[in-house]
N, C-alpha and C positions, 0 to 999 in steps of 0.2 A: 254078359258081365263086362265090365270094366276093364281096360289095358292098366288101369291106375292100382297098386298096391295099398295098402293101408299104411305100409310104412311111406313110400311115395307121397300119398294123400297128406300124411303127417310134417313130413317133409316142407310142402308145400303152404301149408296153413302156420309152420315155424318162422319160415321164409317172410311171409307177408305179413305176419304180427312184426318182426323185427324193422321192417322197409322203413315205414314211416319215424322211426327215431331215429334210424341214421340222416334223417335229412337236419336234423336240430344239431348246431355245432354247441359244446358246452364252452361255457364262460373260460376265460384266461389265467391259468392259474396263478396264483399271488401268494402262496406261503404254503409249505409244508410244515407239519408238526410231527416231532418226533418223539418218541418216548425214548429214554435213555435209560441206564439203572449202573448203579458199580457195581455190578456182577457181573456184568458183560462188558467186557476186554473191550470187544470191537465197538458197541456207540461210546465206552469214556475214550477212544485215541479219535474218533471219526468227532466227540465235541470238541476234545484241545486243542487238536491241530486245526480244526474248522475248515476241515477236507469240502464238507457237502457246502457250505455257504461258499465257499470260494468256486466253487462246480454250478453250483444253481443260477451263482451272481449273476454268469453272465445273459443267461436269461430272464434276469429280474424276477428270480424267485427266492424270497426271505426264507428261510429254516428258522422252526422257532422249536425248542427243545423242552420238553413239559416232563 
C-alpha cells in the first residue's frame, strides 16, 4: 500500500488545482462601491466626513456610494 493518506492525496490534488491561478495577477483596482443606509451610524459618518475617499485617494481608488 501507499506511504500517501487520502487526506494527503487530497491535499495534494487541492494544491495543484489552486497553482495555476495564482500565476494570473487580477486587473487594478479602480473603484469600490459601497452600500450605505441611515440606520447605520458608521457608513452615514464614514459618507460625510469622506474618511474612505480620502484613504483610498491616495491610491487612485474612487469610492462610489449606492
Amino acid at each position: 500500500m501507499s506511504n500517501l493518506s487520502r487526506r494527503t492525496l487530497a491535499a495534494l490534488i487541492a494544491a495543484a488545482a489552486l497553482l495555476p491561478g495564482a500565476a494570473f495577477a487580477a486587473d487594478a483596482l479602480k473603484e469600490i462601491r459601497i452600500d450605505w443606509a441611515t440606520y447605520n451610524p458608521v457608513s452615514m459618518i464614514l459618507k460625510q466626513k469622506g474618511l474612505l475617499e480620502k484613504e483610498f485617494a491616495k491610491d487612485g481608488i474612487g469610492i462610489v456610494w449606492v
